[in-house]
C-alpha positions as CSV (number, residue, x, y, z in Angstrom):
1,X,191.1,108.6,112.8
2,X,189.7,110.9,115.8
3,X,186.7,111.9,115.7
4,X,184.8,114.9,116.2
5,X,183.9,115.9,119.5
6,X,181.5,118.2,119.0
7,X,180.1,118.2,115.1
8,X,177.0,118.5,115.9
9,X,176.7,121.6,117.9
10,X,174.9,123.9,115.5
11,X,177.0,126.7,116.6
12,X,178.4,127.2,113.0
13,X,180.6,130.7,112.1
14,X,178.2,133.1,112.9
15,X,180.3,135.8,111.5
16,X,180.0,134.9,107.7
17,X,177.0,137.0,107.1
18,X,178.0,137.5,103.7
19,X,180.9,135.3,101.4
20,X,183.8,137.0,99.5
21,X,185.1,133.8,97.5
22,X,188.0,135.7,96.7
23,X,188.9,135.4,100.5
24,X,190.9,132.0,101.1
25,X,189.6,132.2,104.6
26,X,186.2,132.3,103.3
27,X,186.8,129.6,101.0
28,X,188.8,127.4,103.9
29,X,185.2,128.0,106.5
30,X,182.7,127.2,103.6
31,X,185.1,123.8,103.2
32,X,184.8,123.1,106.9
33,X,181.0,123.5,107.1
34,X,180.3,121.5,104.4
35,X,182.4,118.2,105.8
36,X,180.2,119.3,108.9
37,X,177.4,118.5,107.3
38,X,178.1,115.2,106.3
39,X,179.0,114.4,109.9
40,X,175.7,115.4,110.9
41,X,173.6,114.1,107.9
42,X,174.4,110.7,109.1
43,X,173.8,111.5,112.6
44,X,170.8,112.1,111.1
45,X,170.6,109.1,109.9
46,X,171.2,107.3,113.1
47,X,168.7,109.4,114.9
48,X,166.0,109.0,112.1
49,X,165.5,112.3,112.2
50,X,163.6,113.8,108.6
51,X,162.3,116.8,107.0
52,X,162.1,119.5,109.7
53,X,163.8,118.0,112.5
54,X,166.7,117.0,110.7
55,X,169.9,119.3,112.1
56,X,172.5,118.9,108.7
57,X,170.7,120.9,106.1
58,X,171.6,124.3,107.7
59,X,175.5,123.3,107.0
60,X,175.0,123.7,103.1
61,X,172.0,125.9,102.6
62,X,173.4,128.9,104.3
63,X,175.5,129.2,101.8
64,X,173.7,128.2,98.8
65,X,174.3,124.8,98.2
66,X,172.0,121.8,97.5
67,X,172.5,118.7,98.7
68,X,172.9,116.3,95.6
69,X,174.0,113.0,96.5
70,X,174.5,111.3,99.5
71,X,177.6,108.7,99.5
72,X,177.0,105.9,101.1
73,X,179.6,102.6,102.4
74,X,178.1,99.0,101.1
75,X,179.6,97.8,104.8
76,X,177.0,99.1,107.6
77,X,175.5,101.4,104.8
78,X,176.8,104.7,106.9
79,X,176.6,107.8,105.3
80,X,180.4,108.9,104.8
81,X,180.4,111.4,101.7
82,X,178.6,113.7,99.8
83,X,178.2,115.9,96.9
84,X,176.9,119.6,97.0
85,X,175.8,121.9,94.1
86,X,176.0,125.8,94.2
87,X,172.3,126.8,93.6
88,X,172.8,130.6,94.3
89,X,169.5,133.0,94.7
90,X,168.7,135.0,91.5
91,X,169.9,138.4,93.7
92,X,173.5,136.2,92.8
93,X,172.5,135.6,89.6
94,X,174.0,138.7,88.4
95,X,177.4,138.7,90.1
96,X,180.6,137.5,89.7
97,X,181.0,134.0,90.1
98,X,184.8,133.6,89.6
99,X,186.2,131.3,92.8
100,X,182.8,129.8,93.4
101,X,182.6,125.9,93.2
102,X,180.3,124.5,91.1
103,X,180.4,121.2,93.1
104,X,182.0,120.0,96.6
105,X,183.0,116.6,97.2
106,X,183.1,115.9,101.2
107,X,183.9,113.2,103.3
108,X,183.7,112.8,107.2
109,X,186.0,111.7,109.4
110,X,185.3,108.3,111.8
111,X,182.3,108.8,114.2
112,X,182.1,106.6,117.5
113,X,178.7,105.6,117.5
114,X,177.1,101.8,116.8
115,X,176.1,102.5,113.2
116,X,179.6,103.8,112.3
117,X,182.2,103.0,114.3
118,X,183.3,99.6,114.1
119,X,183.4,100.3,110.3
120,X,185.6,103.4,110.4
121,X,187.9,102.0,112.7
122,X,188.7,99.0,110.2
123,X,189.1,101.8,108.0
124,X,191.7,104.1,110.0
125,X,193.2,100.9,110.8
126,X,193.6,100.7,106.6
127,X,195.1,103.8,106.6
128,X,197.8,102.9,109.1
129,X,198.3,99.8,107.2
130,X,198.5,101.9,103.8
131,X,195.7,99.9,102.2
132,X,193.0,102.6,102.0
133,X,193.0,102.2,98.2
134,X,192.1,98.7,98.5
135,X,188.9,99.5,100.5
136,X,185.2,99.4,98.7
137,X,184.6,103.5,100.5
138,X,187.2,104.3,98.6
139,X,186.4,102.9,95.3
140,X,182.9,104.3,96.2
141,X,184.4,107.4,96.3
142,X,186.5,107.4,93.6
143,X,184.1,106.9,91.3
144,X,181.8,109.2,92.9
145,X,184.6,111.8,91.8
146,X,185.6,110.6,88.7
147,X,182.1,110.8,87.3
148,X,181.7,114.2,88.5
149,X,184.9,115.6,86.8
150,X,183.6,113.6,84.0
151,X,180.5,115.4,84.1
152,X,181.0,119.0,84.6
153,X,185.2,119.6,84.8
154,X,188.0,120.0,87.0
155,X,187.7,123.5,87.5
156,X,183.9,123.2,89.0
157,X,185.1,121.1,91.6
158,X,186.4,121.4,95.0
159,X,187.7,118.1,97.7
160,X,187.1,118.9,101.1
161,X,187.1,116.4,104.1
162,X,188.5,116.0,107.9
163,X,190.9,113.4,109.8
164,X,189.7,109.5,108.2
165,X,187.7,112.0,105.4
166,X,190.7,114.3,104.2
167,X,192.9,110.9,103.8
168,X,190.0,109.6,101.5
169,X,190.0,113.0,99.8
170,X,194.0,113.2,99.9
171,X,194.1,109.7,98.1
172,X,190.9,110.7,95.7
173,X,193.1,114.1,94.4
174,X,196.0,112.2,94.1
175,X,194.8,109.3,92.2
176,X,193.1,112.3,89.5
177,X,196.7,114.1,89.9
178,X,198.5,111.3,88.7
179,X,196.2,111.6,85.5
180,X,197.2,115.6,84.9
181,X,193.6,116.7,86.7
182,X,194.5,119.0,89.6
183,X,191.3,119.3,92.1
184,X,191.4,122.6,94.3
185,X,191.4,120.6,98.1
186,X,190.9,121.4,101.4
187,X,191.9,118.8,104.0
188,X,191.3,119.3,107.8
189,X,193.7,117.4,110.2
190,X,195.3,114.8,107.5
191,X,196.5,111.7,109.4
192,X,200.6,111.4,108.8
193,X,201.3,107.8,109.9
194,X,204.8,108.0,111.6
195,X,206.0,108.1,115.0
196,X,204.9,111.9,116.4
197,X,208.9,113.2,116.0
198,X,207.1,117.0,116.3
199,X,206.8,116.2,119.4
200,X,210.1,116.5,120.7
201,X,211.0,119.7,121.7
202,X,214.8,119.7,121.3
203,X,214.8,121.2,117.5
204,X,218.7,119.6,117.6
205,X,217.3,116.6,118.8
206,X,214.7,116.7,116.2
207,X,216.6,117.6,113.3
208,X,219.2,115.1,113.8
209,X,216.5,112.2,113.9
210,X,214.9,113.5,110.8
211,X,218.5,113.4,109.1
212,X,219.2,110.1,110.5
213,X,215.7,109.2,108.8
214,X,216.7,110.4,105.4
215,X,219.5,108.9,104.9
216,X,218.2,105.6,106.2
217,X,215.4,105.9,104.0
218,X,217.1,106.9,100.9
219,X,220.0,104.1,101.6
220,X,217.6,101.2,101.2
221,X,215.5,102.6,98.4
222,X,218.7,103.0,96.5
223,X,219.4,99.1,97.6
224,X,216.0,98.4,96.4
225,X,216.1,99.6,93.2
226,X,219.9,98.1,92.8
227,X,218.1,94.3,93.4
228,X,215.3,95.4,91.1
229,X,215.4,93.9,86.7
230,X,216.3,95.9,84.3
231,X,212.8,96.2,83.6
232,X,211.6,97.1,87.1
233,X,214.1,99.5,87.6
234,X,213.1,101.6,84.3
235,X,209.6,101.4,85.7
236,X,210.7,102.3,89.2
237,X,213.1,105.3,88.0
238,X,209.6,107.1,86.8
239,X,209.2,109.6,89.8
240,X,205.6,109.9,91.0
241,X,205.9,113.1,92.8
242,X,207.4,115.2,89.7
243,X,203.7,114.0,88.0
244,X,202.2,115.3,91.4
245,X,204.4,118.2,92.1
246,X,201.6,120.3,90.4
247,X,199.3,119.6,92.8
248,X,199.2,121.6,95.6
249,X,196.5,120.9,97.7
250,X,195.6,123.1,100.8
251,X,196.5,120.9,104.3
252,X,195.0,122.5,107.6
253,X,197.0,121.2,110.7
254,X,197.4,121.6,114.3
255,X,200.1,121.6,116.0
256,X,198.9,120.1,119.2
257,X,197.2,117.1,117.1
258,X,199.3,114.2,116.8
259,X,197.9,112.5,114.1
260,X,198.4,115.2,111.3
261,X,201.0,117.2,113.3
262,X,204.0,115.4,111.1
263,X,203.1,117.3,108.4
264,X,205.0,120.3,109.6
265,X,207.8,118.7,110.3
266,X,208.1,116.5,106.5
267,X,207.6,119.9,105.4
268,X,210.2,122.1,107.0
269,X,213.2,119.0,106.8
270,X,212.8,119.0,103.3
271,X,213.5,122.7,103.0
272,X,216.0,122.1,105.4
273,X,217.9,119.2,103.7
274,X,217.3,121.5,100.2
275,X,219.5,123.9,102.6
276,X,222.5,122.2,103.6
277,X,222.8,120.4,100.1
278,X,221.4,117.4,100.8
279,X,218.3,117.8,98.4
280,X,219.1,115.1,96.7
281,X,219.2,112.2,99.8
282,X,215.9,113.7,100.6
283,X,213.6,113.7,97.5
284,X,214.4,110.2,97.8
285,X,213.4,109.8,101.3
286,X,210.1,111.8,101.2
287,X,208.4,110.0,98.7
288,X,209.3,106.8,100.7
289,X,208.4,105.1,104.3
290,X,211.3,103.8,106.2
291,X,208.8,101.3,107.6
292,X,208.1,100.0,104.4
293,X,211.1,99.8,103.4
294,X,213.2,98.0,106.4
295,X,210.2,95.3,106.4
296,X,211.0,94.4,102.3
297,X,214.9,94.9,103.6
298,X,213.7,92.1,106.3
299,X,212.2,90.2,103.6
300,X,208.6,91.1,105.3
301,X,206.8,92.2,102.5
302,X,207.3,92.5,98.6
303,X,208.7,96.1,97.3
304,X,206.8,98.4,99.4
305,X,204.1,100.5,97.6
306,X,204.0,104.3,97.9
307,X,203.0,106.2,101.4
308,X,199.7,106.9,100.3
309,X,199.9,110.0,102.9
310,X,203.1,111.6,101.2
311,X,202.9,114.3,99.0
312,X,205.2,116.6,96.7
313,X,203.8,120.0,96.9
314,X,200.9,121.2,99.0
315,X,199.7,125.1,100.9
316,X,200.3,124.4,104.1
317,X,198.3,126.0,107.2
318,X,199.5,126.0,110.6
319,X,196.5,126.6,113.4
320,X,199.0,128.4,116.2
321,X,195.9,129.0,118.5
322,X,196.3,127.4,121.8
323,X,194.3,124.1,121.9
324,X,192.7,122.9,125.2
325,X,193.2,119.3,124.3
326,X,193.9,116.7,121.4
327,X,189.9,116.9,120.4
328,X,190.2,120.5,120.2
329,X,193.5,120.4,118.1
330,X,192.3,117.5,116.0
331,X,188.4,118.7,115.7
332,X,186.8,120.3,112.5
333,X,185.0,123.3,114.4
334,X,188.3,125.1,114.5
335,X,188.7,125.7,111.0
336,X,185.3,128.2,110.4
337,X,186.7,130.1,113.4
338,X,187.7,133.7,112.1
339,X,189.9,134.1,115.1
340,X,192.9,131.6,114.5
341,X,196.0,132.1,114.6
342,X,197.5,131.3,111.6
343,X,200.8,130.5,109.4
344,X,200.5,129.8,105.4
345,X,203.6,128.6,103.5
346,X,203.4,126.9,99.8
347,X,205.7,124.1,99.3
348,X,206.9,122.5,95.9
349,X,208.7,119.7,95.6
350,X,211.7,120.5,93.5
């Protein structure tokens, strides 16, 4: 996906001069800054810049964290995760350490530069293709978070990660989701894969495609399912989403950024079909891609495996500041700012 225009300027939110982590905003800027830094500890990297001239170590010690593992591709060896530890100052010994991670999980987003790029382009190119799962970052990943839930809980640890990153992390908390572990996420700028329908401004227009969409959709999964074996079917009839549906991770979009943009609309039609009485067509169309589906129905591709971007339930934030471009709308400085405008709304699949 995109990447960031401008993660390394060290301008970070000056205005956090001390953390409530009982404020979500709080919580959300701590996120961002710490996907920051794995951005910039592989620039880093790339620079071969050590000890005091590295830049990235600021974007975790400021607020107490310790950088504990670096995560690292076995293709071009970039540096595309990492895990941080709280290590709080004895003065926070003594308080109250209720909302406070024990452990972050981050992931970066694709960066264009020669050590980097050509790698996480085959990778965004994955995630258009819906094969992300099948990569070696992922399984790199994976296990990376497996272990550490493992080790120390779900409740001590947080996802976090931006654009190629929060896909990873999406994928990562939906794989331990599936298992009845529920990891407290924040993911920056998500990539939706589907044409940008948000964009058009005619909401009539809009709505009508989306509707169109749905009933497309849920027309050929009911088809599928009807060619399926006995045995298939029973498998198939086990809905993925109502395991999910406790999940809600927290999704942090922009408007004006086409590649996680769709979000806003796949959530509001699905309130919207829940409206008219047609909640039934559609929790069979959002759990499915109509792409997938008319190239099986074209006998393109075996039975088409989940969206791995689709989700039942998540807390979705709406950036409504003005954006002066796509990098703007699609970069990860935005979300540390303390002067966004901003719109919150939970949705549960049902």
């Amino acid at each position: 996906m995109a990447s960031e225009r401008e993660c390394f300027d060290l301008s970070g939110p000056l205005h956090l001069t001390s953390i409530d982590w009982q404020n979500t905003q709080h919580q959300r800027s701590v996120a961002a800054c710490l996907v920051q830094g794995v951005y910039v500890v592989e620039r880093d990297r790339q620079e071969e810049r050590e000890g005091p001239q590295a830049l990235a170590p600021p974007w975790w010690e400021f607020f107490h964290f310790k950088l504990l593992r670096k995560l690292v591709d076995d293709v071009g060896f970039s540096i595309f995760g990492a895990i941080y530890e709280f290590k709080p100052p004895p003065s926070l010994c003594n308080s109250p350490l209720e909302g406070i991670p024990c452990f972050v999980i981050a992931f970066r987003g694709t960066l264009t530069k020669n050590d980097s790029v050509s790698r996480d382009l085959e990778l965004d190119v994955e995630v258009v293709r819906n094969g992300l799962h099948r990569t070696s970052r992922f399984e790199i990943a994976m296990q990376a978070v497996r272990n550490m839930v493992a080790a120390v809980g779900d409740s001590n640890v947080w996802l976090a990660g931006h654009s190629l990153g929060s896909a990873m992390a999406m994928l990562a908390g939906k794989t331990m989701a599936s298992n009845g572990i529920f990891l407290k996420s924040f993911l920056f700028n998500p990539p939706f894969v589907s044409a940008p329908i948000e964009r058009i401004k005619d909401k009539r227009v809009k709505h009508g495609i989306r509707i169109a969409g749905s009933v497309i959709t849920a027309g050929l999964t009911l088809a599928m399912k009807a060619k399926q074996q006995p045995q298939q079917r029973s498998h198939s009839e086990e809905n993925p989403f109502t395991t999910l549906s406790a999940w809600f991770p927290g999704l942090f979009v922009n408007p004006a950024d086409d590649i996680c943009s769709e979000y806003i609309g796949y959530f509001e039609h699905r309130k919207k079909m829940q409206d008219i009485g047609a909640g039934a067509i559609e929790r069979l169309a959002t759990q499915n891609s109509l792409g997938g589906l008319l190239m099986h129905a074209m006998g393109k591709q075996p039975a088409p495996e989940p969206p791995l971007h689709l989700i039942p339930s998540a807390k979705l934030t709406v950036n409504l500041t003005p954006s002066r471009d796509l990098k703007e709308a699609h970069g990860i400085h935005q979300w540390w700012r303390d002067d966004l405008q901003l719109q919150s709304e939970v949705h549960k699949y049902r």
